[in-house]
N, C-alpha and C positions, 0 to 999 in steps of 0.2 A: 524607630522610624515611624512617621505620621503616616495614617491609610491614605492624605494627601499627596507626600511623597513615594510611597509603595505605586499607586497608580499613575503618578507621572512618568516612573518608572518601567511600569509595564506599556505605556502608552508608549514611551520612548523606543523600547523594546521591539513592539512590535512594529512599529512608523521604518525601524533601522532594518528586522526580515525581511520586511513588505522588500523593501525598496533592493535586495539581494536576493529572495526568492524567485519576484514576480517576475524580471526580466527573463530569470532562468525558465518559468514554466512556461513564460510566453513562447520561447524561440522554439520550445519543444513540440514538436508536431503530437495532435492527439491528448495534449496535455488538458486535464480537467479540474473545475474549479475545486471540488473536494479534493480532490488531491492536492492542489494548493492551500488548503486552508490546515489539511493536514501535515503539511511542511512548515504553515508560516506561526502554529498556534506552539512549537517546542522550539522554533529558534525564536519566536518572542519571550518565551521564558528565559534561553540562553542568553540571547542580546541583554535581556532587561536583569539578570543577574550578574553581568559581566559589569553593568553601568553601578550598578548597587556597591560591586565588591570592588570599583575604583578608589572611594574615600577611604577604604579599610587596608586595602592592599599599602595606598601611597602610607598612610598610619603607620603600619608595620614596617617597610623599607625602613621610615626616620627612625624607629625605633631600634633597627639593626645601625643605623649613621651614628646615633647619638639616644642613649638610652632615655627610653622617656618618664618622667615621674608619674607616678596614678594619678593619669588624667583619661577625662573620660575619650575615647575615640572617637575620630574623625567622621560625621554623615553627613549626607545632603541634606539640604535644608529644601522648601520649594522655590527657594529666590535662586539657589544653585541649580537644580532640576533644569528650570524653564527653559535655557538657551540650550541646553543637551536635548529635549522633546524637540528644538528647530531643527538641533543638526539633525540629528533623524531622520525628520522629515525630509531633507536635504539629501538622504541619503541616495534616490533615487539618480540611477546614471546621468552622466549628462546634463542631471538639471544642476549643477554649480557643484563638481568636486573640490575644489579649492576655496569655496565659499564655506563646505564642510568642514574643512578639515580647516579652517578659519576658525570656525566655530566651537569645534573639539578644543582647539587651542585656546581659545576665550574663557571655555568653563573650567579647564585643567587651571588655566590663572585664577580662579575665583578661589579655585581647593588650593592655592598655594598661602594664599593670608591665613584664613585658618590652620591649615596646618602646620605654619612658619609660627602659629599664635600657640597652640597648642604643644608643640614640642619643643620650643626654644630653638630652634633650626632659625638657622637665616634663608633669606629668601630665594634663594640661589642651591641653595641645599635642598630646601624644599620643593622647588621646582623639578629638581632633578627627580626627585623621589616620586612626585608625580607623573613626569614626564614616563620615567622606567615602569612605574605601574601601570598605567597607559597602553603604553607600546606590548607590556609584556601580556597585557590582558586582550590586548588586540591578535595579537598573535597564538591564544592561547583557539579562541575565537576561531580566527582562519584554521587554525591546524582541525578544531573541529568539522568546520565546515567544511574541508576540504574531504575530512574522511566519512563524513554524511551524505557528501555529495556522488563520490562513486559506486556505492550500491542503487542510489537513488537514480543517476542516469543510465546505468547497465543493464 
């Protein structure tokens, strides 16, 4: 992976806590800005390795769908990256969730050519494999968050 796309990565990363921490620390009464920076500096590394381990995840799936020949594995590229740092950005409430998650769905479709290219999957197959790595990364995510979040508000 390029130090170009390592850092879009993290920039993405962090663009996507910002926009899930900051509401949270706002409504909290007393809530201080170090204390938010030290929430938002390990979920941008979570978010920003969740976005990283998307291409490899969907990789793996097809390779459980349809065994893949030594071929080298599925990464971002920075023309892939670019529209995932908007959704991020994006991520912030209320300023366009369905714009989001518009968007999510834009770059999932960019990883589905390559990966349709790389594994001999059709594109239909591949999608799926993306789609489920997606979801399942997303999910992995929330379950996180969800148990970072009750020591942290208690």
């Amino acid at each position: 992976m390029s130090p170009a796309v390592v850092v879009l990565l993290l920039l993405a990363g962090l663009s996507e806590a910002a926009g899930r921490i900051l509401p949270m620390v706002a409504r909290r009464p007393g809530g201080s800005r170090s204390h938010a920076v030290v929430l938002l500096l390990p979920g941008a590394v979570v978010e920003g390795t969740a976005f990283a381990l998307w291409p490899l995840t969907a990789w793996t799936l097809a390779g459980v769908v349809r065994p893949v020949p030594d071929a080298a594995a599925l990464t971002w590229t920075p023309g892939l990256v670019a529209p995932l740092l908007l959704a991020a950005v994006l991520a912030f409430p209320l300023l366009g969730p369905l714009l989001h998650l518009l968007l999510f769905v834009k770059v999932g479709a960019g990883l589905v050519g390559p990966l349709a290219a790389t594994t001999g999957l059709g594109w239909w197959a591949a999608a799926g494999c993306v789609a489920v790595a997606g979801a399942g990364l997303g999910a992995a995510i929330e379950a996180v968050r969800r148990l970072v979040a009750r020591p942290v508000t208690a």
